[in-house]
N, C-alpha and C positions, 0 to 999 in steps of 0.2 A: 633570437635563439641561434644558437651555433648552428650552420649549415653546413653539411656534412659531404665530401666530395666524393667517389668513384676512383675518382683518378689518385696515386700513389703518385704525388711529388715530392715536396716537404714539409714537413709538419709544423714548420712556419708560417701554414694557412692551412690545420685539420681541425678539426671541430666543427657545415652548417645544419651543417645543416643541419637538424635536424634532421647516405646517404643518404642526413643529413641532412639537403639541401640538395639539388641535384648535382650532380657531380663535374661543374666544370671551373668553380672558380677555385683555386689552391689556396691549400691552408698551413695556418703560423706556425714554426718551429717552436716545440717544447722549449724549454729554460736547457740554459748548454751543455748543464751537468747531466741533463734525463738521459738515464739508458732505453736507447730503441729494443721495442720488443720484435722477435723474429719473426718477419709477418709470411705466414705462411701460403702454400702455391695456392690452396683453393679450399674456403672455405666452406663447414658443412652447409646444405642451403637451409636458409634460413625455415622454419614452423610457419606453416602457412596462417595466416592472422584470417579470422571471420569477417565475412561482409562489415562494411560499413552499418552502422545504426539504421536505421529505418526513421521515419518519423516518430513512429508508434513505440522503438527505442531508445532514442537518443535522448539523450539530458534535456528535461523537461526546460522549455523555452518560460520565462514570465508570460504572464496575459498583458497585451500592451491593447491601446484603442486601435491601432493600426502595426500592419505587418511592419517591422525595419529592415528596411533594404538596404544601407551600406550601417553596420558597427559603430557604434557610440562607443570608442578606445582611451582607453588609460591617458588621461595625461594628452587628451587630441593626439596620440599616436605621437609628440613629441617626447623624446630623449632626456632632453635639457629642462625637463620639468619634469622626470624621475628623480633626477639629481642634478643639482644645481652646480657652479664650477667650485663654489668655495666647501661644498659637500665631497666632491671627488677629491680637493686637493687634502682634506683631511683623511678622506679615506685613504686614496692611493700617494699621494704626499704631488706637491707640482710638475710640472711637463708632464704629466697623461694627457692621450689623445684619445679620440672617437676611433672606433677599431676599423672603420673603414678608410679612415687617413693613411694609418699605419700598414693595412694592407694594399694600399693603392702604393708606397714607397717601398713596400717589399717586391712588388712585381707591378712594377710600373706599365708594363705592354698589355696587362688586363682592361679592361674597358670598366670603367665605375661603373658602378651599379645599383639602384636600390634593394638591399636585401628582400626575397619572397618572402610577406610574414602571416600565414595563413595564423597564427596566434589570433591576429588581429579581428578574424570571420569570430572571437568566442567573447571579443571585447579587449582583449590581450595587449599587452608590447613588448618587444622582447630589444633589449640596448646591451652594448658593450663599450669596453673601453680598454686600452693597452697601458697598465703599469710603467711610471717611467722606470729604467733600469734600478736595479740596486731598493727597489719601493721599499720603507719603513714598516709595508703591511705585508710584505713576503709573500704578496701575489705577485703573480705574473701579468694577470690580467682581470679585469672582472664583468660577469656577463648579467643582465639579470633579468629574471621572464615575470611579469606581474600578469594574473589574471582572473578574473570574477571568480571566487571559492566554488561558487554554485556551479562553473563550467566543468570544476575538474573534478576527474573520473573516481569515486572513491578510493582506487587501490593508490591512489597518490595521494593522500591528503595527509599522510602522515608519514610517508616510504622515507622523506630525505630528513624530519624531523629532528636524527641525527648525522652531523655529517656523511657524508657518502663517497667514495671515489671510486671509481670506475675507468676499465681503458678505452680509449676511440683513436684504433690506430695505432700507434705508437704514442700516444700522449696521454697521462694521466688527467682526468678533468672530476675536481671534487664539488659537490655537491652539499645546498642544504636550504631548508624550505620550512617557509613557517607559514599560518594564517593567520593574517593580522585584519581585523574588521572584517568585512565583505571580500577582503583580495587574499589571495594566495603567491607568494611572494619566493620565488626561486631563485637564490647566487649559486652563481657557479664559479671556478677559473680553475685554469690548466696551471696542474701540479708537478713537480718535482719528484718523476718516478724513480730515485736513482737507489732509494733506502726499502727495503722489504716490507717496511711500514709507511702506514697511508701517514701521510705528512699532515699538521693538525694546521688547517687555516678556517678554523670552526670561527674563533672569535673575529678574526676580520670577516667573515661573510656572512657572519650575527648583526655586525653593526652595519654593513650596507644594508641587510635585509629593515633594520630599523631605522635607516635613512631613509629608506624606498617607502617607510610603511608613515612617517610622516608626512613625506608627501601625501600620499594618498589621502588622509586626513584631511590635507587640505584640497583636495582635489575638487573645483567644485562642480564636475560631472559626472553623474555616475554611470559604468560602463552599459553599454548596453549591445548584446549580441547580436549579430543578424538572425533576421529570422530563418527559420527554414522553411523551405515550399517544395513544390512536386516537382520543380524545374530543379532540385539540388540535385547531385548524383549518389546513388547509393553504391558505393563502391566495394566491389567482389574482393573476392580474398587475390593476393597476388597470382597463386596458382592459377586459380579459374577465367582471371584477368588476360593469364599467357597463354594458358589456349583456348581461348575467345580469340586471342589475337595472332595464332600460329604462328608464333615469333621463330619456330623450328623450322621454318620454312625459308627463312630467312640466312640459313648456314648450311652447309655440307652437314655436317653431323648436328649437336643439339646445341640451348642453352640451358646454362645451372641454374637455379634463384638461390638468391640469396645474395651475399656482397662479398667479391673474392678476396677482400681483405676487410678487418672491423666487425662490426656487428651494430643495429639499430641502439641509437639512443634513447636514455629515458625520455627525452623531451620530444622525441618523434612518435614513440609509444601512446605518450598521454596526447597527444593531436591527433592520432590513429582511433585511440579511444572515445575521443571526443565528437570526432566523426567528420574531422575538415581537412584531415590530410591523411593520402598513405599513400609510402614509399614502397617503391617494388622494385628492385635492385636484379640482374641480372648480368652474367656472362660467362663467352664460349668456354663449352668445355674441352679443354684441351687435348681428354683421349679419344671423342669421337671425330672431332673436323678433321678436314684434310690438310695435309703438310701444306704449309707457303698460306694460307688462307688464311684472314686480317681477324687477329683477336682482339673480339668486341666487349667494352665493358660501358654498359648503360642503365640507369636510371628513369622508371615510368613515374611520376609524380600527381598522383588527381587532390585538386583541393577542391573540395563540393561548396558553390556558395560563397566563392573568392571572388564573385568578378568586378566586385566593387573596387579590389586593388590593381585591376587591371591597368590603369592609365601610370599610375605611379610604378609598378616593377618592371612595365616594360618601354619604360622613358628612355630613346636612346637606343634603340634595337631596331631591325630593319624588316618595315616588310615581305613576309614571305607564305606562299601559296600553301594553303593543307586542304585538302578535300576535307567538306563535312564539315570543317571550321567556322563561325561569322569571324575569325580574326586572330592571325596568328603573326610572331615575331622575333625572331631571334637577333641574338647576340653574337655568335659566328660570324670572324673574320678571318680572312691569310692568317693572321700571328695568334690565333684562338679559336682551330677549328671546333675544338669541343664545346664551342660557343651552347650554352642552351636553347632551346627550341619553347616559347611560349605560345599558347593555343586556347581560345576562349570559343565557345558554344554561346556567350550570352549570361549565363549564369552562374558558369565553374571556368578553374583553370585547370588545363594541365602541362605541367612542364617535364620536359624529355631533354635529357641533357649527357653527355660523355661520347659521343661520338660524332663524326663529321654530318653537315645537315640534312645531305641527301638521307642519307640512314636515319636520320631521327624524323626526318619528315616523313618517311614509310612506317616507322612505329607509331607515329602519332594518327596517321591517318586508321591504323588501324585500332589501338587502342579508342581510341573517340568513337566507332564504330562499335565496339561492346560495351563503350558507358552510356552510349546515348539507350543504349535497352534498356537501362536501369532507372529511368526518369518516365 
């Protein structure tokens, strides 16, 4: 799924995250024609979203003989068995790449990465790919989230049914989702905001959706969730989360919630609703701090029952100290201070990412501190 960043660079790499995705790796520039929208000084903060699910309500798990502790995923969590290459080159026409080729050539001094894909804790996959120029199918790019129909939240099983396009950022990203068998089957790609009307790439993102859904056909495993147990975290509403963690302590004057530019995505919504990821977006607000004092814009990220993907998202990242952590690691270097901050208890993740380490290693240690009440 598209991870979503914090940081305003350019929109040559906006869309993960699901922020998205925590906020430090940039995202891809709109198609050349898109007119940028005026992205304004600070926006409203965002409606505080309700604790996380409980056991007692979260989407009813199958009865299996034994607990699952790491996710039986779409396709073994590979890509290239969503869509095959002779499936893309019909889709997007030849030279498409995997969208993290493409983003390693657009900003080369980034550190590769494997995408965070908490999708993955509900049986999920979530793949992309970058349109060669000029594509035959008049996308730009194409994204696409497959996951167990049964994970997802009702208020989505029907929301993108018809086309949808929404902004993130300055980038128009259109939407459309069907349920084919067992799967619930989400295309996305970033549109061409440049005409007052939503741009129609209904039919191409029909026929990926029914590329994706033969596969699945043939798919011969069927996904299976992890399970949930007492060790997941039941995660507070963002407010409650920030002053559990008197992140106001932390600044001369105060901080906002919400995200100073954008607004949360559907596809962060429905993982919020699901009950394995939520994002809590903050920063400073500019009329209480004091002049000259560094304005902070960060991202708290808890996935309850991630920590199965712990060895793979943080491949490549470096040892570092958090109280209260069994095991934390970030991606911060000299040329990427905003590097992310990864942090596991054992059983969940949390990633803290947009600001330099010292600072995300004082949020994290605090934040960990009011999730560990909730288990």
């Amino acid at each position: 799924m598209r991870h979503f960043s914090v940081s305003v660079i350019s929109v040559v790499v906006a869309a993960v995250l699901v922020g998205c995705t925590p906020a430090a790796v940039p995202t891809p520039a709109a198609p050349a024609d898109a007119v940028p929208t005026a992205a304004p000084e600070a926006s409203t903060p965002a409606p505080s979203l309700s604790p996380m699910p409980s056991a007692s309500t979260a989407p009813a798990v199958p009865s299996d003989p034994a607990p699952v502790a790491e996710p039986v995923r779409f396709f073994g969590g590979e890509c290239s068995r969503a869509l095959a290459e002779a499936q893309l080159d019909a889709l997007l026409d030849e030279g498409w790449r995997p969208y993290d080729d493409f983003l390693q050539e657009q900003v080369p001094d980034v550190k590769a990465r494997t995408s965070f894909a908490p999708e993955g804790t509900l049986g999920g996959i979530s793949c992309r790919w970058k349109a060669p120029e000029g594509s035959s199918s008049g996308l730009w790019d194409l994204e696409v989230l497959v996951l167990p129909a049964a994970e997802v939240p009702t208020s989505f099983r029907t929301q993108f049914s018809t086309q949808k396009c929404g902004w993130n950022y300055d980038a128009l990203i259109c939407r459309l989702a069907a349920v084919r068998g067992d799967a619930w089957i989400l295309a996305s790609t970033m549109a061409d905001g440049s005409e007052d009307r939503d741009p129609d790439h209904a039919a191409a993102l029909g026929r990926a959706i029914s590329a994706v859904s033969d596969a699945v056909e043939n798919n011969p495993t069927s996904p299976k969730p992890a399970s949930r147990t007492g060790e997941w975290w039941e995660t507070p509403s963002c407010t409650v989360l920030g002053e559990g963690m008197r992140i106001d302590d932390l600044t001369s004057g105060t901080f906002r919630a919400g995200y100073w530019e954008g607004s949360p995505q559907p596809e962060q919504i429905l993982l919020d609703q699901a009950g394995v990821q939520r994002n809590c977006p903050w920063f400073s607000d500019s009329e209480t701090i004091d002049p000259g004092e560094t304005f902070r814009i960060f991202t708290v990220t808890a996935a309850p029952g991630a920590h199965w993907a712990w060895e793979s998202v943080t491949a490549g990242a470096s040892e570092v100290e958090v109280a209260g952590a069994m095991e934390a690691r970030t991606f911060s270097r000299p040329a990427d201070e905003g590097g992310d901050l990864y942090v596991t208890d054992g059983a969940n993740i949390l990633v803290v990412g947009g600001e330099d380490t010292e600072f995300l290693v004082e949020i994290a240690e605090r934040a960990l501190a009011v999730l560990d009440e909730t288990t």
